[in-house]
N, C-alpha and C positions, 0 to 999 in steps of 0.2 A: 048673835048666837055664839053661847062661848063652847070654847072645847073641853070637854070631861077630861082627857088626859094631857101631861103635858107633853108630852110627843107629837101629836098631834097638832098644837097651839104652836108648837116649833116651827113643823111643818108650812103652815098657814100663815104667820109669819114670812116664812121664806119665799113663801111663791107668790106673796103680796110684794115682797121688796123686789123682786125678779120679773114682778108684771110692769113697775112703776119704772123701771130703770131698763132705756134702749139697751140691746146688745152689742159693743162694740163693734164698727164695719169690719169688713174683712179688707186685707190692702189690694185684693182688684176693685173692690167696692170704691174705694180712697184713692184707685191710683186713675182707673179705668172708667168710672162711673155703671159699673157692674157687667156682667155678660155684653150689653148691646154695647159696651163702649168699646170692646173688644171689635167687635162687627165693626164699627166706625174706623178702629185705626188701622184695619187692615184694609178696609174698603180707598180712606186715602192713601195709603202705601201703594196701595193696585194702582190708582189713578196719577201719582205721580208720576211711578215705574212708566207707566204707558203715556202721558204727557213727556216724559224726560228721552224716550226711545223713538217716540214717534215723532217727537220734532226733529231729530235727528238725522231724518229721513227725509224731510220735506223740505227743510233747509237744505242739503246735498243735492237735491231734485230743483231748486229754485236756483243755487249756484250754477248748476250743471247749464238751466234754459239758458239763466245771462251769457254765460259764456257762447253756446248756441247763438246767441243775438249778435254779442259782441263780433264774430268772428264769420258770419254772412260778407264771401266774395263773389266776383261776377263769374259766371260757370257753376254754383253751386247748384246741385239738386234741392227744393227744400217740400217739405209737405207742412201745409198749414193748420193749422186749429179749424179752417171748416171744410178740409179735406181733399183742396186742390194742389197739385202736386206740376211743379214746374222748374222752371230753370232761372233764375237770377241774368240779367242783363242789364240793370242798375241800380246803384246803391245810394238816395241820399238820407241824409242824418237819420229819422226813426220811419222813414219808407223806402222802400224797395222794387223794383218793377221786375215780375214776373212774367214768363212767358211761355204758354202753355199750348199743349193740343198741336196737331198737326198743322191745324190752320195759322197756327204760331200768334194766337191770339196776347194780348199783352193786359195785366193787370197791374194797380199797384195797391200795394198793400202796405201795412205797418209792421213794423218789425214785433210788436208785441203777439202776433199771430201766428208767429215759425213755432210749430210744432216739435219738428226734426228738418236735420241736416244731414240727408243722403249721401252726399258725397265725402263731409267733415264725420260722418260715422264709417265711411271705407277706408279714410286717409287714417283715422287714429284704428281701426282693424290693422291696416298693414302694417303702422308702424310695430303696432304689439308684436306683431306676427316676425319683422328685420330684428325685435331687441330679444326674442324669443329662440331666433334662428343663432344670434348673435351669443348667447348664451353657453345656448348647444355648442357650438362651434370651442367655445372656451372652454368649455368643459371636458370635449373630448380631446382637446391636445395636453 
């Protein structure tokens, strides 16, 4: 079909060569892989952030028990991971004898199992409590 005028053949022309030829990307297109790539690098940003913080925490908490293990003397209070709650009367290499209840019943347990340290959590209270006092004390002279 031809065009009667040439304005029109111009026209038709143009928007043939504009059909046939992609539009150049845009640079989120090119940089991001469009809108959802956008959603993707902030969803990995989120997830590092909270991978990078969060281990932060659990390594401090893993430090903290070793030290807890390391540091089991005889006389300590300790509370275990299945919720018995006793007093230390011996210590060898990774077990320890517990000794509980009125009836002074005696257990022995691994050391991978000390919960908490009752008595190594009053000793480092107080100490806070002398380097706190001790502060004050300099301060006010």
């Amino acid at each position: 079909m031809a065009a009667s005028n040439p304005a029109e053949a111009t026209q038709t022309t143009q928007t043939n060569s504009s059909q046939s030829q992609p539009a150049a990307p845009s640079l989120q297109t090119m940089l991001f892989g469009g809108p959802n790539g956008i959603m993707l690098i902030a969803l990995l940003f989120g997830l590092v952030f909270v991978w990078f913080f969060g281990g932060k925490k659990q390594k401090k908490r893993e430090q903290e028990e070793i030290a807890i293990r390391k540091n089991v003397e005889i006389g300590d209070e300790l509370t275990t991971t299945g919720g018995i709650v006793g007093i230390v009367v011996a210590v060898k290499d990774d077990v320890f004898t517990l000794e509980t209840g009125s009836d002074r019943s005696k257990l022995r347990i691994e050391k991978w199992a000390i919960k908490s340290n009752v008595t190594a959590a009053a000793r480092r209270a107080n100490q806070k409590e002398i380097e706190k006092n001790e502060r004050k004390g300099r301060l006010a002279k």
